[in-house]
NUVOTI-414120 format. One record per residue (C-alpha): z, y, x. Coordinates in pm, whole numbers. Each point is the difference from the previous one (the first is absolute). Layout:
// NUVOTI-414120
atom up:Z | north:Y | east:X $
...
This chain:
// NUVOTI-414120
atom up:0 | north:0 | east:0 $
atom up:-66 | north:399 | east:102 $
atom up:294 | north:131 | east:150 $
atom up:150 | north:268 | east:-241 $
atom up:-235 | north:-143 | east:-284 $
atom up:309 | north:26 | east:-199 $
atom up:89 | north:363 | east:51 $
atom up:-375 | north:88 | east:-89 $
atom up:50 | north:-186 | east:-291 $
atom up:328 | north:231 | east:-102 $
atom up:-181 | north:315 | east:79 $
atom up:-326 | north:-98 | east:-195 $
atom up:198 | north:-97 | east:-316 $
atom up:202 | north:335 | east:-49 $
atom up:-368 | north:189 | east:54 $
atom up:-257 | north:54 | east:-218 $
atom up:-245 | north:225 | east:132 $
atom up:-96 | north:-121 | east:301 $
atom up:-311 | north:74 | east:230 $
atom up:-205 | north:-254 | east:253 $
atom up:-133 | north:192 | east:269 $
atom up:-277 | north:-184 | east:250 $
atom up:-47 | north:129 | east:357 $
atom up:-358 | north:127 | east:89 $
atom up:-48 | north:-293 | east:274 $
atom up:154 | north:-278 | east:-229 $
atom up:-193 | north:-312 | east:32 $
atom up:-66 | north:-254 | east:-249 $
atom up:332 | north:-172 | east:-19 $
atom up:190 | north:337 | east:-15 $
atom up:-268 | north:122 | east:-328 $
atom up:57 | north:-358 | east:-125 $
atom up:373 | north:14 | east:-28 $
atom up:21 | north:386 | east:-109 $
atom up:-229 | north:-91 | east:-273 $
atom up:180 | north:-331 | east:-107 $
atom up:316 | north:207 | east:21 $
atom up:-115 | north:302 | east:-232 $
atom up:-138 | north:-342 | east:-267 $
atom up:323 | north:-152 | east:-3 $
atom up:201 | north:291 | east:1 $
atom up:-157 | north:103 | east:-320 $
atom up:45 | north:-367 | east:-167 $
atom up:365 | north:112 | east:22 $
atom up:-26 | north:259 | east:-228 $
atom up:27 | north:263 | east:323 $
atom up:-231 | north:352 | east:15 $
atom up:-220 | north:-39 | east:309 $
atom up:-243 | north:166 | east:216 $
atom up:-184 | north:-127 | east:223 $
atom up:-136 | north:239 | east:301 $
atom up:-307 | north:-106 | east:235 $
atom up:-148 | north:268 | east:216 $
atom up:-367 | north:-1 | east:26 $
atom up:3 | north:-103 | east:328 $
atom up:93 | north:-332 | east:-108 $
atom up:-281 | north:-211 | east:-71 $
atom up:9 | north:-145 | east:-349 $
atom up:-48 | north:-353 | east:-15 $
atom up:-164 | north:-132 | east:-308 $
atom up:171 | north:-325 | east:32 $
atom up:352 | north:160 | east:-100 $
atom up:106 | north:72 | east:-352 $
atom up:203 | north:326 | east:-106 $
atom up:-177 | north:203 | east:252 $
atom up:-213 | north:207 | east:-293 $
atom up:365 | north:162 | east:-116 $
atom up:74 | north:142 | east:331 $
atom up:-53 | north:369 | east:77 $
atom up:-55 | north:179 | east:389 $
atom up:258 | north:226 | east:-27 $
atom up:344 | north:88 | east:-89 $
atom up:-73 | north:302 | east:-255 $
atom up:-149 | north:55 | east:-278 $
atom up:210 | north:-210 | east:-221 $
atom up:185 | north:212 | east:-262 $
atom up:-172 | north:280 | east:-160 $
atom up:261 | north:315 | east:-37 $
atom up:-48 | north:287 | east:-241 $
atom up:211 | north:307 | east:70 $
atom up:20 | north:356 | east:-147 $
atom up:211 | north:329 | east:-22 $
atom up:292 | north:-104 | east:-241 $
atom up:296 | north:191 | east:-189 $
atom up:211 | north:-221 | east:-221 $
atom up:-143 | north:188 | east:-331 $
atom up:-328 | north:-130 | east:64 $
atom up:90 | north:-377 | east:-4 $
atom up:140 | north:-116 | east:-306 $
atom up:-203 | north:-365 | east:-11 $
atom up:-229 | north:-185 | east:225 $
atom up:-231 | north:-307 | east:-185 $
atom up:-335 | north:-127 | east:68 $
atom up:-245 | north:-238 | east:-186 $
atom up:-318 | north:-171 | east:117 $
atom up:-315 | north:51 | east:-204 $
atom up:-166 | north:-305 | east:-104 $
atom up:-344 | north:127 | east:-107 $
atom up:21 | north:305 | east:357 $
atom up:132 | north:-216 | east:214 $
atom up:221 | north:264 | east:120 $
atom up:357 | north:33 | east:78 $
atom up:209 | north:289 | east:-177 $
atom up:274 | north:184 | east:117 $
atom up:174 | north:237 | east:-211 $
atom up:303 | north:217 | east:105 $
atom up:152 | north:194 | east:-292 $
atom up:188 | north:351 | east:51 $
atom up:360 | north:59 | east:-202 $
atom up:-87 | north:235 | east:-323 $
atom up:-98 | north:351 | east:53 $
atom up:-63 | north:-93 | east:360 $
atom up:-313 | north:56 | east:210 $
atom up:-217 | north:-299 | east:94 $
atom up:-57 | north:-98 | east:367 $
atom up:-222 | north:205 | east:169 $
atom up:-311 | north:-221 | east:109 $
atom up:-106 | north:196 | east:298 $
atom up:295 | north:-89 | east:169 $
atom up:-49 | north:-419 | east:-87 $
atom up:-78 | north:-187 | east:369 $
atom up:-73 | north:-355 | east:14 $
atom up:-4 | north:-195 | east:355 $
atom up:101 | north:-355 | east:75 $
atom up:330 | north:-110 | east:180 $
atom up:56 | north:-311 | east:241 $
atom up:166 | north:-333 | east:-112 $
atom up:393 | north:14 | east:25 $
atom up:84 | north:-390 | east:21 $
atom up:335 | north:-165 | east:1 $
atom up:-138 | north:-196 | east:303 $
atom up:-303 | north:-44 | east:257 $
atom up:-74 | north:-300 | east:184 $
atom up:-255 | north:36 | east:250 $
atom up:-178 | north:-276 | east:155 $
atom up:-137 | north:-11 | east:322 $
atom up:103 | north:355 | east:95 $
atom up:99 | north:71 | east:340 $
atom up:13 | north:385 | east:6 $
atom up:40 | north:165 | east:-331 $
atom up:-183 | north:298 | east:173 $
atom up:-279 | north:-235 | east:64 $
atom up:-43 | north:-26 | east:-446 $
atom up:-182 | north:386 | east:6 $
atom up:-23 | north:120 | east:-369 $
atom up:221 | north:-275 | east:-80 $
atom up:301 | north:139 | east:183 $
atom up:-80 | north:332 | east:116 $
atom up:126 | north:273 | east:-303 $
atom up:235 | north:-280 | east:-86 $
atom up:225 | north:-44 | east:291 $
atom up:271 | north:56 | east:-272 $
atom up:-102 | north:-227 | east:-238 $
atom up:60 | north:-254 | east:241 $
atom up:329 | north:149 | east:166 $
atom up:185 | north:-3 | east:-350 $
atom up:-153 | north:-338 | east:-108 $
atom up:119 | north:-316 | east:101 $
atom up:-274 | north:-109 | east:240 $
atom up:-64 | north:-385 | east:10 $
atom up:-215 | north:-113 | east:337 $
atom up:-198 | north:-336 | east:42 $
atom up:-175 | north:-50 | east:307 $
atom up:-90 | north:-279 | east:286 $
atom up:315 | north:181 | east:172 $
atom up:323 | north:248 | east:-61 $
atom up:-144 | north:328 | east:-67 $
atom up:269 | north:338 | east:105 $
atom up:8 | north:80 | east:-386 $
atom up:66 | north:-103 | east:-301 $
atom up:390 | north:-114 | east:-140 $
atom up:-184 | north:-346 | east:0 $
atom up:-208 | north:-186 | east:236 $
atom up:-187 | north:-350 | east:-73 $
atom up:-183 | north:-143 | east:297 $
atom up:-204 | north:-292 | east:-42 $
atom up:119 | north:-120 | east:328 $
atom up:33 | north:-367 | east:-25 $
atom up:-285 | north:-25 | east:-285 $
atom up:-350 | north:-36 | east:-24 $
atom up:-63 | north:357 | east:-163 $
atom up:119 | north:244 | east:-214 $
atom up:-142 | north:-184 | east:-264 $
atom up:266 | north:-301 | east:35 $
atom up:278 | north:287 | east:61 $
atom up:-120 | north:140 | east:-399 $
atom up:10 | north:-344 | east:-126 $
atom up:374 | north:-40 | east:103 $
atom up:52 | north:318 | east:-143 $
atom up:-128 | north:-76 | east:-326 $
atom up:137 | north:-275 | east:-14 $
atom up:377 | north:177 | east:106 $
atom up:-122 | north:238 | east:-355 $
atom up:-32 | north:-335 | east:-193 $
atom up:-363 | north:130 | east:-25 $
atom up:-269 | north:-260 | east:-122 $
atom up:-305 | north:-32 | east:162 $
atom up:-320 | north:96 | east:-206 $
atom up:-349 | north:-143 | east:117 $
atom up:-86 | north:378 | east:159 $
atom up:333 | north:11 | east:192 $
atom up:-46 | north:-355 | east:107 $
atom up:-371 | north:57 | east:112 $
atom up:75 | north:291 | east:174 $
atom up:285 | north:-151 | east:200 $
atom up:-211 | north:-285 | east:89 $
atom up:-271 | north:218 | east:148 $
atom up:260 | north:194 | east:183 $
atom up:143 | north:-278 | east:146 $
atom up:-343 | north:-212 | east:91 $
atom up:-141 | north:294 | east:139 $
atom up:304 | north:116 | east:252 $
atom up:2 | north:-386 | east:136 $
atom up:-406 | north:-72 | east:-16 $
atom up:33 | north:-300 | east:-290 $
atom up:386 | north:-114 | east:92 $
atom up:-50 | north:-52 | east:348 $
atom up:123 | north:235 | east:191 $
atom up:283 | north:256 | east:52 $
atom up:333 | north:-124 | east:-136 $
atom up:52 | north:-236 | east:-222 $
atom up:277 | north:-169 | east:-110 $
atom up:84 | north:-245 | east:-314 $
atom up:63 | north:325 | east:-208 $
atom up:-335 | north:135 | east:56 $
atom up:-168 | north:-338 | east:-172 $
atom up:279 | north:23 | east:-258 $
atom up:-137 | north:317 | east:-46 $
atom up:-339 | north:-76 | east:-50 $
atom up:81 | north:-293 | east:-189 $
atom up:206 | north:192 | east:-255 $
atom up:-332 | north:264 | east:-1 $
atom up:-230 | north:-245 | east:-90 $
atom up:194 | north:-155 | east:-293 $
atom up:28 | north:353 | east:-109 $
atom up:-424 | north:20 | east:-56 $
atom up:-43 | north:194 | east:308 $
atom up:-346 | north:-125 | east:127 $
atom up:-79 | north:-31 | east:362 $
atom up:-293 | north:305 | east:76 $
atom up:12 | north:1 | east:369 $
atom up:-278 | north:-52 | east:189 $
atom up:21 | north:-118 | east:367 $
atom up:-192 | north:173 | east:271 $
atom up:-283 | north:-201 | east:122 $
atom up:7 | north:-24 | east:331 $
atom up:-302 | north:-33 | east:218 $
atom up:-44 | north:-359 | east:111 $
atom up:-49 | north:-24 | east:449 $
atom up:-337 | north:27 | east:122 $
atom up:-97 | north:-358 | east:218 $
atom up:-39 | north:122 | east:335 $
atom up:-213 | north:-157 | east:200 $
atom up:115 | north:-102 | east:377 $
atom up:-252 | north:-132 | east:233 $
atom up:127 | north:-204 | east:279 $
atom up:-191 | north:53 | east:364 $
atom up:-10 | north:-280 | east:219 $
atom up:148 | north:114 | east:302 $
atom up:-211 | north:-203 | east:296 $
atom up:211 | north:-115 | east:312 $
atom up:-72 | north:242 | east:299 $
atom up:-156 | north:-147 | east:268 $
atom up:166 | north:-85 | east:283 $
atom up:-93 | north:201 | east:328 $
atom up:-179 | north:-225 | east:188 $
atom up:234 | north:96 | east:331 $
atom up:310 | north:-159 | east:-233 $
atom up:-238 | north:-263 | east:-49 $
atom up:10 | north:-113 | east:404 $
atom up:345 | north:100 | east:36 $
atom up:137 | north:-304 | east:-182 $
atom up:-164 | north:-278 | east:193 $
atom up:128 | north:-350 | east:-4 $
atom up:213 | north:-102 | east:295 $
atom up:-143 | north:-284 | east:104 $
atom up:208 | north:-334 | east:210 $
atom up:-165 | north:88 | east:341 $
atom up:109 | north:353 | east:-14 $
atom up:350 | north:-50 | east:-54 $
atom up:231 | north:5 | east:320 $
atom up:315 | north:-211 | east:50 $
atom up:242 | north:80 | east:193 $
atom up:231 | north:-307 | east:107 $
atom up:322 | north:96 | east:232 $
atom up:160 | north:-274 | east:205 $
atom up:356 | north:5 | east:138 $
């Protein structure tokens, strides 16, 4: 099991806004669990978001990607205006069926002037989540749009961090140090939620976790990382990754010289005569 899966499982059940945010150089297994996160987050009954910059290179293999947006704005559309108490008495709206359009109406007290239009500005404010878990971040500088304008979003949120390694921020850090991928670290932590895997978050997962050990064999894996998969598969999750072909060795050909014997100089040649009987002297020494 993750280390700390339990604490994340504390913090994520007391929240319910919470934002996914992807780092710009996330590769397939880091999309793959963000993604399978945001899914099963929202099977939980939990308000998500899901943010992918457009660095990130959208794989059409993984599901939930479609509901993600590139930055951190631009969620909440605010309407303010000049405002003394007599003008406000009631505030309703109603949707028109036939227009299409939503209506706002803002009702003075009586015998009090109505709001004065010209002063009306609309603009869009960031998200404000009860928690942001950012996978495969190392530098929250490095996120851009995502982070820059919103430094204190993220100082007065509780900041959740899963990465290959500890990261210097966030309350909470999940490493998948000892695991395949962070895919297999989000399936113990779904599993830590009592979260049930549904045929996208299982084929996500699968692809994450194929992908970061080419097909199961490489990397690390243990007896939990087959569990895993095993658990994905019963799920519905189908298997969608695709092994790199690789290029089969070219037959090189080797030729083989025949190396002839040098000659021997013909000098050698009369240097190693035979010693014949008559040419070999005996000495005999008598006492």
């Amino acid at each position: 099991m993750v280390e700390h899966a339990e604490r994340f499982s504390e913090i994520v059940a007391n929240a319910q806004d919470i934002a996914i945010v992807v780092d710009k150089h996330a590769d397939l297994d880091a999309v793959s669990a963000a993604a399978s996160l945001f899914i099963g987050l929202q099977d939980l009954g939990k308000t998500v978001r899901l943010f992918v910059p457009n660095q990130v290179k959208k794989d059409e293999r993984l599901i939930g990607l479609e509901q993600s947006a590139p930055s951190f704005g631009h969620q909440n559309l605010l309407i303010s205006f000049a405002y003394s108490e007599e003008q406000v008495d009631k505030i309703s709206y109603h949707i028109g069926e036939e227009t299409k359009r939503f209506y706002l109406t803002v009702k003075p007290k009586k015998g009090a002037q109505p709001l004065d239009t010209s002063t009306m500005e609309l603009s869009y404010t960031g998200a404000e989540p009860d928690v942001i878990i950012t996978v495969g971040v190392s530098n929250l500088e490095d996120l851009d749009e995502l982070y820059i304008g919103y430094e204190d979003t993220y100082s007065n949120t509780t900041l959740i961090a899963i990465h290959e390694y500890e990261v210097n921020f966030g309350i909470l850090q999940l490493t998948s140090m000892g695991s395949s991928s962070m895919a297999e670290v989000v399936v113990d932590l779904l599993r830590q939620l009592g979260a049930s895997f549904s045929p996208a978050v299982g084929t996500n997962l699968l692809l994450g976790i194929e992908d970061k050990t080419r097909g199961l064999r490489y990397g690390t894996l243990t007896a939990d990382t087959f569990s895993a998969v095993s658990d994905l598969l019963r799920a519905g999750g189908e298997r969608t990754w695709i092994p790199i072909k690789e290029e089969p060795v070219k037959n090189v050909k080797t030729e083989v010289k025949k190396v002839s014997k040098p000659k021997k100089n013909q000098e050698e040649e009369k240097t190693k005569q035979i010693v014949t009987p008559e040419e070999m002297t005996v000495s005999v020494s008598r006492k």
